[in-house]
N, C-alpha and C positions, 0 to 999 in steps of 0.2 A: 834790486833785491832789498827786502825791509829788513833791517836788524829788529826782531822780536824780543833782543833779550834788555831788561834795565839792566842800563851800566853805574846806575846812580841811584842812591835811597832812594833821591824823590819821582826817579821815573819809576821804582816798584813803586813806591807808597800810589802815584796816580793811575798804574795797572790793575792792581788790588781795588782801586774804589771806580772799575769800571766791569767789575764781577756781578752778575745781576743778586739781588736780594734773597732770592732765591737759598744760592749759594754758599750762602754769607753766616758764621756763625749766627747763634742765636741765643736769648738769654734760659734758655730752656737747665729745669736741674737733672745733672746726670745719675743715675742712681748709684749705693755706692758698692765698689768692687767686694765681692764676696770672699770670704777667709779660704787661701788654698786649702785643701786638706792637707793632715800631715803626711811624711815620709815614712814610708815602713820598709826595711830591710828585710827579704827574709833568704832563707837556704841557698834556694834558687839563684838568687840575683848575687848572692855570695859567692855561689859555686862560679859565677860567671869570668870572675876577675881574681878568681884564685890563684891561678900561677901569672897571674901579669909582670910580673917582675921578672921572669924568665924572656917574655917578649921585649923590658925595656930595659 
């Protein structure tokens, strides 16, 4: 039976450089992350956790 796992940096680092190109990062740019929207509380979501304090 093969041990598949690296026990050592350098047998990852020579696993990793046997991942086809494929694969392989690339220098491509990511676009960037859009602004969450903001948070809005309202009645509803209020009434929800209203008596919470009675459950803890």
């Amino acid at each position: 039976m093969r041990n598949t796992e690296a026990d050592t940096l350098d047998e990852l680092i020579d696993d990793c450089t046997e991942v086809p190109a494929e694969l392989r990062p690339t220098e491509k740019v990511l676009p960037e992350p859009r602004a969450a929207a903001k948070w809005q509380v309202t009645d509803a979501n209020a009434a929800q956790v209203d008596d919470l304090d009675a459950y803890v």
